[in-house]
DSSP file (Angstrom, degrees, kcal/mol; ACC not computed):
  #  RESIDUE AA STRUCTURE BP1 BP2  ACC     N-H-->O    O-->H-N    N-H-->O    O-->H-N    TCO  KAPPA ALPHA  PHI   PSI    X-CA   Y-CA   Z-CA
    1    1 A X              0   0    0      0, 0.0     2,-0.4     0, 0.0     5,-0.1   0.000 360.0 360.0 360.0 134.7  -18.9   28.9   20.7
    2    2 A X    >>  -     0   0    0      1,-0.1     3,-1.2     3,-0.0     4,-0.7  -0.721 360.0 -94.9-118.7 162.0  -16.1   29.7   18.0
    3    3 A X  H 3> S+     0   0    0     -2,-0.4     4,-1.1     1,-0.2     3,-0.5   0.667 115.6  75.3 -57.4  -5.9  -14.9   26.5   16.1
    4    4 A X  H 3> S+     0   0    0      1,-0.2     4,-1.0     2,-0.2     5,-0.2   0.972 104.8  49.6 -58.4 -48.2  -12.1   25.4   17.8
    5    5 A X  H <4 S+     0   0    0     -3,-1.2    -1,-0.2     1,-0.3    -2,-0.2   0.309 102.9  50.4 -94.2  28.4  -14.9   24.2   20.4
    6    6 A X  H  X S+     0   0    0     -4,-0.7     4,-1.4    -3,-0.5    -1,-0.3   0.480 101.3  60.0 -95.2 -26.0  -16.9   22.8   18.7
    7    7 A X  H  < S+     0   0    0     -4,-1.1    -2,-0.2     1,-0.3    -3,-0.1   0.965 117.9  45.7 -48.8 -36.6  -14.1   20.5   17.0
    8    8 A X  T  < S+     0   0    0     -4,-1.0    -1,-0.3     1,-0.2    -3,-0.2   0.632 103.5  54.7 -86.1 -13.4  -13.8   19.7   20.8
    9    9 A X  T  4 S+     0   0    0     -5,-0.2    48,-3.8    -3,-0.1    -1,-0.2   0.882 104.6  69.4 -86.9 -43.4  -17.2   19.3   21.8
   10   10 A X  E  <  +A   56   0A   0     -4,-1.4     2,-0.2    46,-0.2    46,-0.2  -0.521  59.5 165.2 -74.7 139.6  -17.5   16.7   19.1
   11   11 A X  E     -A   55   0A   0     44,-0.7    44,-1.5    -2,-0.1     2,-0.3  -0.993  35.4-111.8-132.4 165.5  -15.9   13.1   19.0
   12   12 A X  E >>  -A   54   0A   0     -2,-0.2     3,-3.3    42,-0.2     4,-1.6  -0.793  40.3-107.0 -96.6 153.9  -16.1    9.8   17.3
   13   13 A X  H 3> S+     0   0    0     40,-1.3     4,-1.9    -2,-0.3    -1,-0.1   0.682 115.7  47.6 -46.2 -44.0  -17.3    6.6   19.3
   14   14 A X  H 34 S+     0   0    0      1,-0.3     4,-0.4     2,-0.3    -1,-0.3   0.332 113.9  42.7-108.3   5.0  -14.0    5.0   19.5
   15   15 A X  H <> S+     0   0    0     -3,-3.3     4,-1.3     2,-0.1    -1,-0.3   0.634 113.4  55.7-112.3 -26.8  -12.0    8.0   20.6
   16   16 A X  H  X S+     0   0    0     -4,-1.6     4,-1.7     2,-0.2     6,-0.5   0.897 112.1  48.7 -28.9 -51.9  -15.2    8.7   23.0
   17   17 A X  H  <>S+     0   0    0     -4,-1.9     5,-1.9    -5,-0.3     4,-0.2   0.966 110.0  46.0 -62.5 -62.7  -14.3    5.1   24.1
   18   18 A X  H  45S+     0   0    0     -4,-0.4    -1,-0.2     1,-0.2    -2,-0.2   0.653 112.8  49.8 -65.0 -12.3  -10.8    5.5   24.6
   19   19 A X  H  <5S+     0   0    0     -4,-1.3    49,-0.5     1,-0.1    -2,-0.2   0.677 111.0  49.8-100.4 -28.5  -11.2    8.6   26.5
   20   20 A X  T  <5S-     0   0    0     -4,-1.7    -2,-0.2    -5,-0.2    -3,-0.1   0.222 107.9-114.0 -91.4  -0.2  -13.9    7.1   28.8
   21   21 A X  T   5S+     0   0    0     -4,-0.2     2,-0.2     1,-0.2    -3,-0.1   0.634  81.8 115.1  76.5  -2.1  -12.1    4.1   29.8
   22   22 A X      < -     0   0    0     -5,-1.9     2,-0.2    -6,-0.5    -1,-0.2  -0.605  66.5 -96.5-104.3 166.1  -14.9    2.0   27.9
   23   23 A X    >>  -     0   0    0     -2,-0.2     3,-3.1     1,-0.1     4,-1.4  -0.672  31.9-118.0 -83.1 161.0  -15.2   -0.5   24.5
   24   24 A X  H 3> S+     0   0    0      1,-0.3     4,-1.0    -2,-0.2    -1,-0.1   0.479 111.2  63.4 -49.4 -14.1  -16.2    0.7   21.4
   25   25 A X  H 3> S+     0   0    0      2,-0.2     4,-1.8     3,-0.1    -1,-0.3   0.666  99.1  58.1 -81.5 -15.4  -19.2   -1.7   21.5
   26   26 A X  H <> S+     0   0    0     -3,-3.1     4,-2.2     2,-0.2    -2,-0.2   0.855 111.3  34.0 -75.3 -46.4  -20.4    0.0   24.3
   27   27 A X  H  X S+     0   0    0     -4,-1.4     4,-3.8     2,-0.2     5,-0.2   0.888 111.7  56.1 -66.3 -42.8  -20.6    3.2   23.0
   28   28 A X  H  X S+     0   0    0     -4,-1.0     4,-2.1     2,-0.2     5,-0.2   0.988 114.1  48.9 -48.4 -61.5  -21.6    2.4   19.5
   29   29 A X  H >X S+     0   0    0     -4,-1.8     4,-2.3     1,-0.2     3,-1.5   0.856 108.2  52.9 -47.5 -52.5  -24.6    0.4   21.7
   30   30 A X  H 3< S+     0   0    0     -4,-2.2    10,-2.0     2,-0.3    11,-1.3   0.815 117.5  39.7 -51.6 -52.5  -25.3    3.7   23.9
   31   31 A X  H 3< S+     0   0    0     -4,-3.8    -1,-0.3    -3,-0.2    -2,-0.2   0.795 127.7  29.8 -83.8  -2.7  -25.8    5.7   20.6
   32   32 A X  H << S-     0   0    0     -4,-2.1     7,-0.3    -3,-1.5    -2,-0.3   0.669  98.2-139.1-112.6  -8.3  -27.6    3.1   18.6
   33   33 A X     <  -     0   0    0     -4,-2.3     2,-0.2     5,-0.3     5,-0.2   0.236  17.4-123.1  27.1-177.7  -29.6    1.2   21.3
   34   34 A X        -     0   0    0      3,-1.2     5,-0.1     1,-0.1     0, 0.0  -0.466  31.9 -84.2-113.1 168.5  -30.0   -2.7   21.3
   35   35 A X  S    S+     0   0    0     -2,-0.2    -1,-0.1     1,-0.2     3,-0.1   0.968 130.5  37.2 -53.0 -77.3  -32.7   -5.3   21.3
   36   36 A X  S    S+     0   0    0      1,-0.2     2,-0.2    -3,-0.1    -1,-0.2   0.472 122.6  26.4 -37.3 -36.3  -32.7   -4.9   24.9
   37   37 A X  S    S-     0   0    0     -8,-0.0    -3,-1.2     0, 0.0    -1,-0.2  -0.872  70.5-121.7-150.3 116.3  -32.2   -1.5   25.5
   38   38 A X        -     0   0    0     -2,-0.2    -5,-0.3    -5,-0.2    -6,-0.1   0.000  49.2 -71.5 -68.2-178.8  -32.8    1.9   23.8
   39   39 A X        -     0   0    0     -7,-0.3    -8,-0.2     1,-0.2    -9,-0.1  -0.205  38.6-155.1 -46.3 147.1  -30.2    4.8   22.8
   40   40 A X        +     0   0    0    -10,-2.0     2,-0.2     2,-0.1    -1,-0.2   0.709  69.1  79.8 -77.6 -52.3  -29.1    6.4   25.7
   41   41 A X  S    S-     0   0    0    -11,-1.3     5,-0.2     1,-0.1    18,-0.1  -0.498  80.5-119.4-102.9 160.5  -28.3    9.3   24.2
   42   42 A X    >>  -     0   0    0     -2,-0.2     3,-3.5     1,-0.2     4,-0.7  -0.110  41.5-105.9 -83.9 170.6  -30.8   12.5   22.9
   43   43 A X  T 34 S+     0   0    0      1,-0.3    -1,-0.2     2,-0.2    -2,-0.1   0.220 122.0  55.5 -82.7  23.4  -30.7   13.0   19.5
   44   44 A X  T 34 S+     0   0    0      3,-0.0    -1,-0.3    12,-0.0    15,-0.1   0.143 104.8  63.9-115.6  -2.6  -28.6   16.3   19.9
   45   45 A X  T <4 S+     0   0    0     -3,-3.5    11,-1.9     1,-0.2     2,-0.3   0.725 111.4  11.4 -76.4 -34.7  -26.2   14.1   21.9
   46   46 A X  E  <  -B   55   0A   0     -4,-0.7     2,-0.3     9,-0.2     9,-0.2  -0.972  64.5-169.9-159.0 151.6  -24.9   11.5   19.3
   47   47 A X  E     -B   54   0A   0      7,-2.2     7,-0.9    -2,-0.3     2,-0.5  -0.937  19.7-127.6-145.9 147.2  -25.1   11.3   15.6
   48   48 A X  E     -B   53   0A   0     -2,-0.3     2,-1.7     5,-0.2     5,-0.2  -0.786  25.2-178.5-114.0 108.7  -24.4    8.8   12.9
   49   49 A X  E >   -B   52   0A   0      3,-1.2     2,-0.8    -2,-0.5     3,-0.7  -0.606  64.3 -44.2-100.0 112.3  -22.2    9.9    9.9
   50   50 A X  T 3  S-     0   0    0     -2,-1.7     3,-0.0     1,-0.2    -2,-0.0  -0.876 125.6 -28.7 104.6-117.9  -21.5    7.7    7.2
   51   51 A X  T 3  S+     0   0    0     -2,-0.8     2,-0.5     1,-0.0    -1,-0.2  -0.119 123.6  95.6-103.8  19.0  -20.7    4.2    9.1
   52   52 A X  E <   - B   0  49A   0     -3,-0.7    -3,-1.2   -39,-0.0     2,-0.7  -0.830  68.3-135.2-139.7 121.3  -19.3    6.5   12.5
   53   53 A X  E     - B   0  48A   0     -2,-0.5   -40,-1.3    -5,-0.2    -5,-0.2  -0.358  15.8-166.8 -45.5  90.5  -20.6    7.4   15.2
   54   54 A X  E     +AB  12  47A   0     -7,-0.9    -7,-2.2    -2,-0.7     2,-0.3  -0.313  14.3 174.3 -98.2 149.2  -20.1   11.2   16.5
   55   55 A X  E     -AB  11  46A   0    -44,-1.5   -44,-0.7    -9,-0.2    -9,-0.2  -0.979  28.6-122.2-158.3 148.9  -21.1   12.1   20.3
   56   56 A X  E  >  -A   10   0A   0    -11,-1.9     4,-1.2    -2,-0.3   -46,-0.2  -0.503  20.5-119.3-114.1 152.7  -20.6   15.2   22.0
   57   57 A X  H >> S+     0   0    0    -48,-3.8     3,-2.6     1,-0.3     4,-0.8   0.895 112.6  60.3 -65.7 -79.9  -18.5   15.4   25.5
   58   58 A X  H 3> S+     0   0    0      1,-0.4     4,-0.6     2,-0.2    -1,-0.3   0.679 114.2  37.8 -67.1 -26.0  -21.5   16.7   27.5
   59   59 A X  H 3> S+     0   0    0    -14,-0.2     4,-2.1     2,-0.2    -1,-0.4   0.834 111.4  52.4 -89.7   7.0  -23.2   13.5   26.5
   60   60 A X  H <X>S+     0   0    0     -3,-2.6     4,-2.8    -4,-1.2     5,-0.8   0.888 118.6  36.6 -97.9 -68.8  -20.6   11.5   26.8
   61   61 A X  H  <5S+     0   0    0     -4,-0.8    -1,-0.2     3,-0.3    -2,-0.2   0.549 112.2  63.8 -68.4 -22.3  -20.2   13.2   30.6
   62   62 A X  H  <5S+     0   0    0     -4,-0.6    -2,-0.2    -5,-0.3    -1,-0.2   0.934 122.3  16.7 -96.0 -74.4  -24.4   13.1   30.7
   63   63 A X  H  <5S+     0   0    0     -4,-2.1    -2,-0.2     1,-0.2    -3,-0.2   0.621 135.4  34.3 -66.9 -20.1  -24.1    8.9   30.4
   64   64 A X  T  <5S-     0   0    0     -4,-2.8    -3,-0.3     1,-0.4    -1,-0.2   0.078 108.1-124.2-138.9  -1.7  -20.8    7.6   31.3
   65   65 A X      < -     0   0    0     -5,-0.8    -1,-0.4    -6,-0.1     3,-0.1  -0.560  60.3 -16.3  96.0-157.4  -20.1   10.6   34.1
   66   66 A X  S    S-     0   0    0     -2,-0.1     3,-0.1     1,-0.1     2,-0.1  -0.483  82.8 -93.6 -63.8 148.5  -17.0   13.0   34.0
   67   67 A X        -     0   0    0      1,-0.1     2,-0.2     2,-0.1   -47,-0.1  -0.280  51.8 -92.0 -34.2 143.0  -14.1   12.2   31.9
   68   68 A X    >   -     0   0    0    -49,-0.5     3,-0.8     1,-0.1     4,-0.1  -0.469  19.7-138.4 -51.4 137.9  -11.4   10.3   33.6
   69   69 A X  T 3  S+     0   0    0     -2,-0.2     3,-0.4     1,-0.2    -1,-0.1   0.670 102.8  47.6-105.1 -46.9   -8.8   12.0   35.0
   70   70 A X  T 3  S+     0   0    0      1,-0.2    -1,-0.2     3,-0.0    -3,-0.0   0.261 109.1  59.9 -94.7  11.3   -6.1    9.7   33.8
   71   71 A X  S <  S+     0   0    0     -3,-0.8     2,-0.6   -52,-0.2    -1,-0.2   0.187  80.5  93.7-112.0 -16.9   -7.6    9.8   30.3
   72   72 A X  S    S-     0   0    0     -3,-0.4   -53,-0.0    -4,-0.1     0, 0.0  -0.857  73.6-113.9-110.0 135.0   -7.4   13.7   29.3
   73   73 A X              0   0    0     -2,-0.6    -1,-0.1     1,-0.1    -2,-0.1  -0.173 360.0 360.0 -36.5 124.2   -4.5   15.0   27.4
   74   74 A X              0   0    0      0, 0.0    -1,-0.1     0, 0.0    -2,-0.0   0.643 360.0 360.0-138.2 360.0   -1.7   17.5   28.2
């Protein structure tokens, strides 16, 4: 992998969010779990730096299914 794709492979929750059609609470919950429910995603999926969440398209795609269609940039 040469580092333009890994810049791509990587996102932060709330463009994860926007790109998935979901809110930002959802994802933030999905990498941090809840009372209710743990993280979704494995701990090579989603990461915290600082105060923001980073999560990688294949979990992203792993939990919340393919990207959207009407969502992906051209």
């Amino acid at each position: 992998m040469n580092g333009n794709d890994a810049l791509h492979a990587v996102m932060t929750a709330t463009e994860a969010a926007k790109r998935w059609g979901k809110s930002d609470i959802t994802i933030r919950q999905a990498c941090s779990g809840y009372k209710k429910s743990a993280p979704r995603f494995l701990t090579n999926e989603a990461r915290r730096s600082g105060s923001t969440w980073l999560v990688t398209v294949e979990g992203m795609t792993r939990v919340f299914g393919p990207e959207p269609i009407n969502s992906i940039e051209k």
